[in-house]
C-alpha positions in Angstrom: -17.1 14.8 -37.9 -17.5 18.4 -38.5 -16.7 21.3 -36.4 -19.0 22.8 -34.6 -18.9 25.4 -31.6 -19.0 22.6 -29.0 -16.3 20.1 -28.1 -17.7 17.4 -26.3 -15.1 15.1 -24.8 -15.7 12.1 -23.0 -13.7 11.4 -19.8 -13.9 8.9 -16.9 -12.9 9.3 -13.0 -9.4 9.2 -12.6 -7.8 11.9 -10.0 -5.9 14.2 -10.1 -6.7 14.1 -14.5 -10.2 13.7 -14.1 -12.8 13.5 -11.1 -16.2 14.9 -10.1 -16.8 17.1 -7.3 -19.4 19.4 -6.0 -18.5 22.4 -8.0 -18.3 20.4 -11.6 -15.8 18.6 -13.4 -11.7 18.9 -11.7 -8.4 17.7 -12.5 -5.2 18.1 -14.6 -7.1 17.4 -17.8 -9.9 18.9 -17.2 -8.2 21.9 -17.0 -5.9 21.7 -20.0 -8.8 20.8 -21.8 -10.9 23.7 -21.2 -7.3 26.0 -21.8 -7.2 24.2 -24.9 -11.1 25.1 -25.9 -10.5 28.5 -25.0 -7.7 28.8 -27.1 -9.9 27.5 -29.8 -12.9 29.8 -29.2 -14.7 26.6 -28.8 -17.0 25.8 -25.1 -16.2 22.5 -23.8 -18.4 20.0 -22.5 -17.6 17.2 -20.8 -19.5 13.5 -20.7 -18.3 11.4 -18.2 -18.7 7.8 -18.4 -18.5 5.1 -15.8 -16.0 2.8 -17.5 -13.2 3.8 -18.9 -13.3 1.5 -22.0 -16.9 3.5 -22.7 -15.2 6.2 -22.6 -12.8 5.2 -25.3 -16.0 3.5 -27.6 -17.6 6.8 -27.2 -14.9 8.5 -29.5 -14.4 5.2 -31.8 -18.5 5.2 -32.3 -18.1 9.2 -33.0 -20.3 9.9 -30.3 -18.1 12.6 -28.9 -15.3 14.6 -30.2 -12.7 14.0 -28.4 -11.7 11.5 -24.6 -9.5 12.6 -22.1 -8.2 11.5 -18.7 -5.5 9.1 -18.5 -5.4 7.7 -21.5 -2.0 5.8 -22.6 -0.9 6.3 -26.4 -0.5 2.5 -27.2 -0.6 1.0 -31.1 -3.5 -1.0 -30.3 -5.9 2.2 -29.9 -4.0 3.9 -32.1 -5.3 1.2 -34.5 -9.1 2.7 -33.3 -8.6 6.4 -33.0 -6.1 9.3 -34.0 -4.0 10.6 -30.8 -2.8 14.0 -30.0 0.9 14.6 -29.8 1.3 13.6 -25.7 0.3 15.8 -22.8 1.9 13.8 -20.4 4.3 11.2 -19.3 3.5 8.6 -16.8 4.1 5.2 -16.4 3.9 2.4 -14.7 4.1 1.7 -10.5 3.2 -0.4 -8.0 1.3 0.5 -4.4 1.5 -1.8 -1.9 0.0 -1.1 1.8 2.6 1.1 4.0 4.6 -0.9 6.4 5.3 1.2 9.4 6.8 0.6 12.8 3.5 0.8 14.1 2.4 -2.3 11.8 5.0 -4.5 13.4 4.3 -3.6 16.7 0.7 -4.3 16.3 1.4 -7.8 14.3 3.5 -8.7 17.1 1.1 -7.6 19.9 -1.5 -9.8 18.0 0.1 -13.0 17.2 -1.7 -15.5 19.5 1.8 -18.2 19.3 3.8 -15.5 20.8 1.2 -14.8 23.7 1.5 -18.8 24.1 5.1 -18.5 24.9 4.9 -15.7 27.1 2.0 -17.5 28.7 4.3 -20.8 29.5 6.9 -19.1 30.9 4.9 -17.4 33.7 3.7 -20.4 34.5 6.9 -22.4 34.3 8.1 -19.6 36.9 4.8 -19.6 38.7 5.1 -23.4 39.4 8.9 -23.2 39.8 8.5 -20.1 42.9 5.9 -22.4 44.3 7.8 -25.6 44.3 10.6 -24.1 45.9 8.2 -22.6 48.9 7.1 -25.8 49.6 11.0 -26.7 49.7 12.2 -24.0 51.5 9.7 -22.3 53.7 10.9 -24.1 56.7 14.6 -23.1 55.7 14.0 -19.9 55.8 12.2 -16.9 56.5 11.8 -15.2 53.4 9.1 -18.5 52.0 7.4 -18.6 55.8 4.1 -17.8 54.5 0.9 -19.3 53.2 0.5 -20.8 49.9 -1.8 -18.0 49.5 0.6 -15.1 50.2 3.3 -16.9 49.0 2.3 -17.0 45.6 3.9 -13.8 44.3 7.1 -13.5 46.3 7.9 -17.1 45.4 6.8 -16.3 41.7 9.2 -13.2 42.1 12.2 -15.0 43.3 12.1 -17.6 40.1 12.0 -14.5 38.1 14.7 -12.6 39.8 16.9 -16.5 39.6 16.0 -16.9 35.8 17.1 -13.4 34.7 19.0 -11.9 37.4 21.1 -15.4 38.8 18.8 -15.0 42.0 19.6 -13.5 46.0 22.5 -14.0 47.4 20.7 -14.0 50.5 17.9 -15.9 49.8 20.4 -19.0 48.4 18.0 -22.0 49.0 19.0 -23.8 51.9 17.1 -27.1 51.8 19.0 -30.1 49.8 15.6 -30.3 47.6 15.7 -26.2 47.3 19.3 -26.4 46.3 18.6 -29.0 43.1 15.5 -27.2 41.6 17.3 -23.9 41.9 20.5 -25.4 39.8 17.6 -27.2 37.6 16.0 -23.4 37.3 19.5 -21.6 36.5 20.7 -24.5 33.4 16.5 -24.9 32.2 16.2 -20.7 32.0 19.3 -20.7 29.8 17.3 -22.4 26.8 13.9 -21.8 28.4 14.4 -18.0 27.5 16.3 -18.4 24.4 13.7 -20.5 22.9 11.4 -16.9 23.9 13.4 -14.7 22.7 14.3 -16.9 19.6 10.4 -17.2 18.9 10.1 -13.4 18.9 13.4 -12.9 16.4 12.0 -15.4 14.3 8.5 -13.9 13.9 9.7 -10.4 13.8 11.8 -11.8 10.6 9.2 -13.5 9.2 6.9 -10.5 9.4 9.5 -8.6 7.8 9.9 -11.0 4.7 6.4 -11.5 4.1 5.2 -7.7 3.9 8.2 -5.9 2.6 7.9 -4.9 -1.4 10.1 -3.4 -3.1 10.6 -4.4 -6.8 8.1 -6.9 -8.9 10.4 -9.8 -7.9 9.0 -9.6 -4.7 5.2 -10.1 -5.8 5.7 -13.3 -6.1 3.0 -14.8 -3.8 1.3 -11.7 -3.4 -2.4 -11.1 -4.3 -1.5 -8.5 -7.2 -4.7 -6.5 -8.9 -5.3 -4.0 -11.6 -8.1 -3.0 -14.1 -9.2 -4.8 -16.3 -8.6 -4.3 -20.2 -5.5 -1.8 -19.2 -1.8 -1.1 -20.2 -1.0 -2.5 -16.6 -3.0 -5.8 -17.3 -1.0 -6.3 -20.6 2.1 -5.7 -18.4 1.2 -7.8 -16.1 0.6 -10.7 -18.6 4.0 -10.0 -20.4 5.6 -10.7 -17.1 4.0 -14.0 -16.7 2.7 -12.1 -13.0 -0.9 -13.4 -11.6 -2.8 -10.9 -11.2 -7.2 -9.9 -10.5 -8.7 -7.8 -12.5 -11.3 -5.3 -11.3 -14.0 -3.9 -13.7 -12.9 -0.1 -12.4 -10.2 1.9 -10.5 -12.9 2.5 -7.6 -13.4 -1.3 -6.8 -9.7 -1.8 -7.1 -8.8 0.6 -4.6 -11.4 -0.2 -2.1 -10.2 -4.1 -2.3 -6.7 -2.6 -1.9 -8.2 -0.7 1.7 -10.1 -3.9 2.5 -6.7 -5.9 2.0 -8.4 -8.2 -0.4 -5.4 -6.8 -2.7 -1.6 -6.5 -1.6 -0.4 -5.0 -4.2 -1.9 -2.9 -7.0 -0.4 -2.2 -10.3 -1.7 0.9 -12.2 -0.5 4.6 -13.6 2.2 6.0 -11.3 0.3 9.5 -11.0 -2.5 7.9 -10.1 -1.5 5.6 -7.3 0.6 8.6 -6.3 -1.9 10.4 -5.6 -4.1 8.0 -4.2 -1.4 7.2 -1.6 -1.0 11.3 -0.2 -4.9 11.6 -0.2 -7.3 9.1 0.4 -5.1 6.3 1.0 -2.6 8.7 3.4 -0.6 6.6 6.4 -1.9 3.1 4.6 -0.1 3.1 1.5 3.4 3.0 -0.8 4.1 3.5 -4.1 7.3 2.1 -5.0 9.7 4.6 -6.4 10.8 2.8 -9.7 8.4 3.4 -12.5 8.1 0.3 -15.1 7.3 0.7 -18.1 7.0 4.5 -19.3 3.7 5.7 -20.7 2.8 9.0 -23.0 -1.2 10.2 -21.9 -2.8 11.9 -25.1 -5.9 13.1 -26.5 -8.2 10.4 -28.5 -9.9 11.7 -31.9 -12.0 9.2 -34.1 -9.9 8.1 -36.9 -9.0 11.6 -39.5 -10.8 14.1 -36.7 -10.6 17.8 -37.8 -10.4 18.7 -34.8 -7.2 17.0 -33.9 -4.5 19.3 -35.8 -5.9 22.5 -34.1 -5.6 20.7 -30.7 -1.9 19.9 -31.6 -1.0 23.6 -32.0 -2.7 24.5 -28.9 -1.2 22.3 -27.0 2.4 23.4 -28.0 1.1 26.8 -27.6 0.3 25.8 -24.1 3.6 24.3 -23.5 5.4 27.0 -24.9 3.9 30.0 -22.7 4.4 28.0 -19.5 0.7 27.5 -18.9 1.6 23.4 -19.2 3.9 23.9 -16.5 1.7 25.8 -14.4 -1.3 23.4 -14.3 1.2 20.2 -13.9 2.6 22.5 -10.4 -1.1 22.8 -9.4 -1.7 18.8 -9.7 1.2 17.6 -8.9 3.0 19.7 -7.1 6.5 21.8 -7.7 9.0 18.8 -7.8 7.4 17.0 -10.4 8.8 17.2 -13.5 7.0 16.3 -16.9 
């Protein structure tokens, strides 16, 4: 392909490398690509495409110049099309949906087997109060009432024997009174045990079945990516089950819609994913994978290619590289 005074470079929505907004085309590489066509003398245009293997058989069918997003150096396209020496190094990571004390709380709040228990106990204490007012409430004074306002100070006093050994004063007095209220003291014992062992138990359970923190622990879990990608082929090499969705954008909103419980994709993208759009609701885990190198794609013996090299060192070399990778990605990140 000969030069021209146009580069037109294909690229496909990925943020923070590549997105649409109101005022035009945004992004890491966006940006480094117009620095780079300025350094050239050249005007960059850019055509995005919806997929982002389109975007990659735009260059291989020498439709455009040049591709650029996030687009991982691998032998396989290198096969295809000519790279640039790498812009940037990713890799790798794995988002799962954030796990707060909040989400406990509201699990247990939820769980209709819990409620159950909670449920039989008032009622085991309900009945217990009004079986000993019908034992004692002509033994004493404190169960002379109706049934009908009897009913809570009766419930109270089986609470008060359950978790607090009872009254002194109000020590049943009847024979029958006397029995039920050993039989309440020894039955509480594993009554409330078996409670507050239900509770521990789910609480555990909860913990184990939503906490992520290394690939071992996707076993079980309904694990996604995009199709055709570096992650899929690391998936597969892992022997991990994964779905594959057509494009980042229906990947993510499964992942929100918690069709997905963990997604497997390039670390800056998921990263930023989780402090934006996905803020409060999602992790990425910390250890990256498998580390990637992002270039440039040519079709095969491009011109154009070796002039984009020595920009791109000039870049690198005048700090500009590090500027635009502080503006994306903030001030900690190192690349």
């Amino acid at each position: 392909m000969s030069l021209a005074q146009t580069i037109t470079v294909s690229t496909v929505s990925r943020a923070p490398f590549s997105f649409e907004t109101p005022d035009g085309d945004q992004g890491f590489s966006i940006d480094l690509m117009k620095i780079v066509g300025e350094k050239l003398g050249r005007e960059v245009v850019f055509s995005r495409y919806d997929e982002f293997n389109d975007m990659l058989n735009a260059v291989e069918a020498e439709t455009v110049d040049a591709a650029i997003a996030n687009i991982s150096i691998t032998a396989e396209r290198e096969r295809r099309m000519d790279f640039s020496q790498p812009m940037f190094e990713s890799g790798i990571q794995v988002m799962v949906p954030f796990e707060g004390v909040h989400h406990s709380i509201l699990s247990l709040l939820f769980n209709l087997q819990l409620w159950g228990w909670i449920g039989a106990t008032l009622l085991f204490l309900f009945c217990s109060g009004m079986l000993m007012w019908r034992f004692e409430r002509k033994a004493q004074p404190f169960f002379d009432l109706k049934a009908k306002d009897a009913s809570f100070p009766a419930f109270w006093w089986a609470l008060n024997l359950t978790l607090n050994g009872g009254f002194e004063e109000r020590m049943p007095r009847s024979r029958p009174g006397r029995f039920l209220g050993v039989v309440l003291v020894i039955g509480s014992l594993f009554f409330v045990s078996v409670v507050v062992g239900q509770i521990t138990a789910f609480i555990t359970v909860e913990a184990i079945s939503t906490n992520v923190d290394n690939l071992n622990d996707l076993d079980g879990k309904r694990v996604a990516t995009t199709s055709n990608s570096t992650s899929a082929a690391f998936l597969e090499a892992r022997q991990i089950r994964y779905s594959a969705y057509p494009s980042l954008d229906e990947l993510l909103e499964a992942f929100e819609n918690e069709r997905v419980e963990a997604v497997v994709f390039d670390g800056p993208v998921l990263s930023y994913y989780a402090t934006n759009q996905g803020y409060g609701e999602a992790r990425v885990l910390e250890r990256v994978y498998r580390i990637e190198n992002y270039g440039i794609a040519f079709p095969t013996n491009s011109e154009l290619r070796e002039d984009v090299d020595q920009a791109l060192l000039e870049l690198r070399e005048d700090g500009t590289f590090a500027q635009l990778t502080t503006k994306w990605f903030g001030p900690s990140f190192r690349n």
